[in-house]
C-alpha positions in Angstrom: -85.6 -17.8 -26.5 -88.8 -19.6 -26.2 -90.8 -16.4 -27.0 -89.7 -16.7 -30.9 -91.0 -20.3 -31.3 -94.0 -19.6 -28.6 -96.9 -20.4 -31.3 -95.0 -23.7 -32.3 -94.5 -25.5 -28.8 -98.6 -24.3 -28.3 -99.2 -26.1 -31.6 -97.3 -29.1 -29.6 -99.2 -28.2 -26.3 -102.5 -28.5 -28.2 -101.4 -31.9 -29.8 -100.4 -33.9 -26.8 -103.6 -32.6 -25.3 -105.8 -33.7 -28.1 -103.7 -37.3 -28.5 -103.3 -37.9 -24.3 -99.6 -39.0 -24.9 -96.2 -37.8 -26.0 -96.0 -40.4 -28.5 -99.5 -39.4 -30.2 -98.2 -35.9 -30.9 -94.8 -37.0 -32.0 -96.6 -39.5 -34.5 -98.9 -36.0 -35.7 -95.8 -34.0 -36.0 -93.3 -36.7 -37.4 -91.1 -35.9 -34.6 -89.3 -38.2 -31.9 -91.5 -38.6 -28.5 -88.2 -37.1 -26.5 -88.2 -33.8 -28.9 -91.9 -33.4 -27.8 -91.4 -33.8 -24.0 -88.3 -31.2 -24.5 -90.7 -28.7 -25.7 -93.4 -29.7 -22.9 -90.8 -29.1 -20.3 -89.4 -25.7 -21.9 -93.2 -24.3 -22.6 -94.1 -25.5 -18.4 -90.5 -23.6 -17.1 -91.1 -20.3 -19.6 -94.7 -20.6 -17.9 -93.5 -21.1 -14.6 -96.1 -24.1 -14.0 -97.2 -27.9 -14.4 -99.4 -28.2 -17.6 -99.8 -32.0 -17.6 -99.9 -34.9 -15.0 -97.4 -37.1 -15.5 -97.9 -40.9 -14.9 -96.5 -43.8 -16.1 -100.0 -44.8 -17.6 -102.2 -41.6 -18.1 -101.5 -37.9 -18.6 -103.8 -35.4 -17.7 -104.1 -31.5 -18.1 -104.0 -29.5 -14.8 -105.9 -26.9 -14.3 -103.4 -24.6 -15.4 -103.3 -27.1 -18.5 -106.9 -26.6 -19.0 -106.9 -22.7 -19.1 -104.2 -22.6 -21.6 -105.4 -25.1 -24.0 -108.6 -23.1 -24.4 -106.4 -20.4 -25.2 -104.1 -22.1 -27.3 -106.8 -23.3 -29.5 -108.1 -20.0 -30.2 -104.8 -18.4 -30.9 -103.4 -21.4 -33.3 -106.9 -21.2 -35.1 -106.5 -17.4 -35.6 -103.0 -17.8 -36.9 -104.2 -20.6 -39.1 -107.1 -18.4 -40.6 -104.5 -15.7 -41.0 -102.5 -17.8 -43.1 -104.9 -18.4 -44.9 -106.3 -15.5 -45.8 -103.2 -14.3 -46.8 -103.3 -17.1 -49.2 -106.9 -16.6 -49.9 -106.0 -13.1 -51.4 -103.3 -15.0 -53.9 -105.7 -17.1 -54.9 -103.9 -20.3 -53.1 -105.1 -23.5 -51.5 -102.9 -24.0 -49.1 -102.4 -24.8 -45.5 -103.5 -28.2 -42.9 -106.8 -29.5 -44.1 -108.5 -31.5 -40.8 -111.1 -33.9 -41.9 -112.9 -37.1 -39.4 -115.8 -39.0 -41.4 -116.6 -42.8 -41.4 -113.3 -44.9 -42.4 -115.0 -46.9 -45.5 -116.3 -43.0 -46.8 -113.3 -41.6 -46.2 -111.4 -44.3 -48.4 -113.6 -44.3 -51.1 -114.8 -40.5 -51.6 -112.6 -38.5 -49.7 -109.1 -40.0 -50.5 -109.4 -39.4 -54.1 -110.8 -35.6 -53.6 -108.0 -34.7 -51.4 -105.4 -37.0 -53.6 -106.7 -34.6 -56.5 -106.6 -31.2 -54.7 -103.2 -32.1 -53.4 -102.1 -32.5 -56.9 -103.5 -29.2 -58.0 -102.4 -26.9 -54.8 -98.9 -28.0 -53.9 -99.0 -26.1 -50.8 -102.3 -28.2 -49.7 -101.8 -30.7 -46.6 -104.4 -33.1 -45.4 -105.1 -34.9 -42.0 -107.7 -37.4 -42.5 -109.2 -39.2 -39.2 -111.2 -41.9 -40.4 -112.9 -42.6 -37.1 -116.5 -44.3 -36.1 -116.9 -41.8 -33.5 -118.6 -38.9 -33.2 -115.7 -36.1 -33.6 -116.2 -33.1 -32.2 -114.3 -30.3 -34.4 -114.0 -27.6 -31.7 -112.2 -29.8 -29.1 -110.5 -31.3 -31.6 -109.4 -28.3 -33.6 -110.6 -29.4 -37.0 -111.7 -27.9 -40.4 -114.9 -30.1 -40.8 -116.2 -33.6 -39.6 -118.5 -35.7 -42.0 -121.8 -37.2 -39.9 -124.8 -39.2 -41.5 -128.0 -39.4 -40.2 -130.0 -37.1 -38.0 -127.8 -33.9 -36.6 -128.4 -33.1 -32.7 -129.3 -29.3 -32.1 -125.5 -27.6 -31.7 -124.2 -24.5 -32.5 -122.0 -26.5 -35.4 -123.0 -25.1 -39.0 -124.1 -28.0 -41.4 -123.8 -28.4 -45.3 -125.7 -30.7 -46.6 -123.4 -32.9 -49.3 -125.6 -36.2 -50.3 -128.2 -38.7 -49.0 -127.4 -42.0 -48.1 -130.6 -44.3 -48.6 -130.1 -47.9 -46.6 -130.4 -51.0 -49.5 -130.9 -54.9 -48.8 -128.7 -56.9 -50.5 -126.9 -60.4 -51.4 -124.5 -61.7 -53.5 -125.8 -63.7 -56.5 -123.6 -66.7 -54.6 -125.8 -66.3 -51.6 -129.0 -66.5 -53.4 -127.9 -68.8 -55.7 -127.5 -71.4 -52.6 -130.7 -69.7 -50.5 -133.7 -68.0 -52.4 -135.3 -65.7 -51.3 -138.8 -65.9 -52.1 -139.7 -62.8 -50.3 -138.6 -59.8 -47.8 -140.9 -59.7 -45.3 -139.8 -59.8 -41.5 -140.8 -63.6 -40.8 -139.0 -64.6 -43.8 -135.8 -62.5 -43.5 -135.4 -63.7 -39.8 -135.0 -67.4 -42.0 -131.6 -65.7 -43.7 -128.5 -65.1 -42.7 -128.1 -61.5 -41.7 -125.3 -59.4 -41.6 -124.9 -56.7 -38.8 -122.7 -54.1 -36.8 -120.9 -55.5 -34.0 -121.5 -52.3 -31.8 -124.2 -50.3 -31.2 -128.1 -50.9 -30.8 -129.0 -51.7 -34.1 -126.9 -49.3 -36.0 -127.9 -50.7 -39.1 -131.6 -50.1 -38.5 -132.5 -53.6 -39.1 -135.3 -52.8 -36.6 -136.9 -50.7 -39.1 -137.5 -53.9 -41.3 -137.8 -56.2 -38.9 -139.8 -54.5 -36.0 -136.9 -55.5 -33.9 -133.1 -55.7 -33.7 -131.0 -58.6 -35.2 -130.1 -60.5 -31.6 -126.1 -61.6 -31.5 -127.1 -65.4 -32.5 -128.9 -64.4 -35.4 -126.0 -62.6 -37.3 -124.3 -65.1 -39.2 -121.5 -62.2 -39.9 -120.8 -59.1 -37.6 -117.7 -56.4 -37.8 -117.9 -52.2 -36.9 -116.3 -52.1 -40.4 -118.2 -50.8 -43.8 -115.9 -51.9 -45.7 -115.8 -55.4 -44.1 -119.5 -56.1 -44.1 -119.1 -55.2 -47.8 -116.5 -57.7 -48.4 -118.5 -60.3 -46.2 -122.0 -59.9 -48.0 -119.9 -59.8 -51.5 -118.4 -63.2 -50.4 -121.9 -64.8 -50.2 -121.8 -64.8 -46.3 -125.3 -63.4 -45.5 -127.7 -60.4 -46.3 -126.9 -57.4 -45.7 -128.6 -53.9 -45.0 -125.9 -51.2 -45.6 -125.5 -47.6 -47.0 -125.8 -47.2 -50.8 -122.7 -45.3 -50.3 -121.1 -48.4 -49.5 -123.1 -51.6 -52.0 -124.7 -49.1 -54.5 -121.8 -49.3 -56.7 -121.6 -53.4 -56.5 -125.6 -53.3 -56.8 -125.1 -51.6 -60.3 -122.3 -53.4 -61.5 -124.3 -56.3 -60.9 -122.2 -57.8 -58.4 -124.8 -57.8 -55.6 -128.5 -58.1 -55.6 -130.5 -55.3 -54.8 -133.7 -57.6 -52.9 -136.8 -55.4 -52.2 -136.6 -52.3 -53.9 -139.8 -50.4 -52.5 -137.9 -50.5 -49.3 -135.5 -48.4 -50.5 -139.2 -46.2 -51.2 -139.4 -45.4 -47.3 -138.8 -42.4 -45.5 -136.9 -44.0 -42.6 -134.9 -46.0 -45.0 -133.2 -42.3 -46.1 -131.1 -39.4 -44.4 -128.7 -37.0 -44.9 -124.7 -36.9 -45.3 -124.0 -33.1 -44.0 -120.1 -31.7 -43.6 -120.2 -29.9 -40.0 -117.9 -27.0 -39.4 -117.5 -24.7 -36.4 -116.7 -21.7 -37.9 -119.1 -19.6 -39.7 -116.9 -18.3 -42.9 -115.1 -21.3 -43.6 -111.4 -21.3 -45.2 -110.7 -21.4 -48.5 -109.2 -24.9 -48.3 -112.2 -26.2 -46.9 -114.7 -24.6 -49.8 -112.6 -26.1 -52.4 -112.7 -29.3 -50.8 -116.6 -29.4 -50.0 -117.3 -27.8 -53.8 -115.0 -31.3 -55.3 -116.0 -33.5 -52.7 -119.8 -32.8 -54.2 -118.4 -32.4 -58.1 -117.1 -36.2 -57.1 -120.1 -37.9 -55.4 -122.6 -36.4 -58.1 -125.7 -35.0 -58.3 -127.7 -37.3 -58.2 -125.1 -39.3 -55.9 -122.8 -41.7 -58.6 -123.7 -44.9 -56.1 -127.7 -44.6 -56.1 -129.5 -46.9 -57.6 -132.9 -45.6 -57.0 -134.7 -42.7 -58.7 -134.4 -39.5 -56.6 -137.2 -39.7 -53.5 -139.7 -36.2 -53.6 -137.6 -33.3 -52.6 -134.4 -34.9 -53.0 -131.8 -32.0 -54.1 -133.3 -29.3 -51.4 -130.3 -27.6 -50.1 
């Protein structure tokens, strides 16, 4: 009967309502796209109604849909913090760890964390969505999402795990073909800049500037971190990025740090907070904020600047 496997075709439910497709949840789940439509259509006739509908291009919830996915979250997080409170009480990590942050932060500080919890709590599994957007971790039913910058007012509960202060930089290459005599607006606008393909000035070039870089002024832009690293590395341009991202190259000596007071300004600085929804978080997600923080450092392994007044506040 369905009623002895209800809580695992919800879990399916709430997965091909969070992905929009059959296929999305049968890539979450490891399972065939047919296996997941089976369960869709013996979850709709145990319900005695349409949950989804069904195009060839787009599937939607109904309204019926809508009701129970609501429900479904709440029940499939209950179970899920039963679980683990029974394994809280053994003193095991252990369960589905959902994590969204910034792809090129995700591959370099929260891969190895998880990589090393995995190895120390067998029964520990991770979904990592490394994702520019703005995840929201009620609708999408995870543990914690990892933002930078200012927070907008929400009933989401923040901890604060590291400042990110924004550095210019070159390659040695770069300068070694174009000198830079000096940072100021007029003679930066002289350069080649790199930028974020996306967005109104998501770099905050503006901030050094007075305005935004305009499209025929980039020499190099990409939505990718990781990317602009490799293209400012390579000698393409100048680049204002994250010191999560170049601080590491800046003190290897790899890349040129170029006008260290700016580093000095307020707007230049903000905050990396983890955001969770639920007010008493699991055990597998206070292990993995407490080594996420043991790894980055305190101060943060890839600063390059002395500590700014009233860094370390909780």
């Amino acid at each position: 009967m369905l009623t002895d496997r209800f809580a695992e075709y919800l879990g399916v439910f709430a997965d091909v309502a969070r992905e929009s497709s059959f296929s999305g949840a049968a890539r979450r789940r490891g399972i065939t796209p047919s296996s997941v439509a089976r369960q869709i259509d013996a979850l709709e006739a145990h319900l005695d109604t349409a949950l989804f509908l069904r195009s060839t291009r787009v599937l939607t919830l109904t309204e019926s849909g809508q009701a129970l996915l609501v429900r479904a979250r709440r029940v499939l997080d209950e179970l899920d913090d039963a679980q683990q409170e029974i394994g809280s009480m053994k003193g095991e990590v252990q369960g589905l760890l959902r994590i969204a942050c910034f792809p090129t932060f995700g591959r370099r500080y929260v891969i190895p964390v998880v990589a090393g919890l995995a190895a120390q709590h067998p029964a520990l599994r991770v979904e990592l969505d490394l994702t520019e957007r703005l995840a929201d971790p009620v609708a999408e039913r995870l543990d914690a999402v990892i933002r930078i910058g200012s927070l907008a007012d929400s009933t989401l509960i923040a901890t604060r795990i590291a400042r990110q202060t924004r550095l210019l930089c070159a390659s040695p290459a770069y300068l070694a073909r174009r000198r830079v005599d000096e940072c100021t607006p007029a003679h930066l606008r002289e350069h080649c800049l790199i930028d974020k393909l996306h967005g109104n000035d998501l770099l905050g070039w503006a901030d050094l500037l007075g305005q935004p870089i305009g499209s025929n002024q980039a020499v190099f832009r990409c939505d990718d971190f990781e990317a602009m690293f490799l293209a400012v590395s390579a000698g393409m341009g100048i680049a204002l990025l994250p010191d999560w991202v170049v601080g590491p190259a800046i003190k290897a000596g790899t890349l040129t740090h170029l006008a260290p007071e700016s580093c000095a300004l307020p707007k230049m600085c903000c905050d990396i907070h983890l955001l969770r929804a639920l007010a008493q978080p699991a055990v597998k997600l206070r292990t993995f904020v407490d080594a996420l923080k043991t790894y980055i450092g305190a101060p943060e392994s890839w600063s390059v600047t002395a500590d700014p007044p009233g860094h370390g506040a909780a």
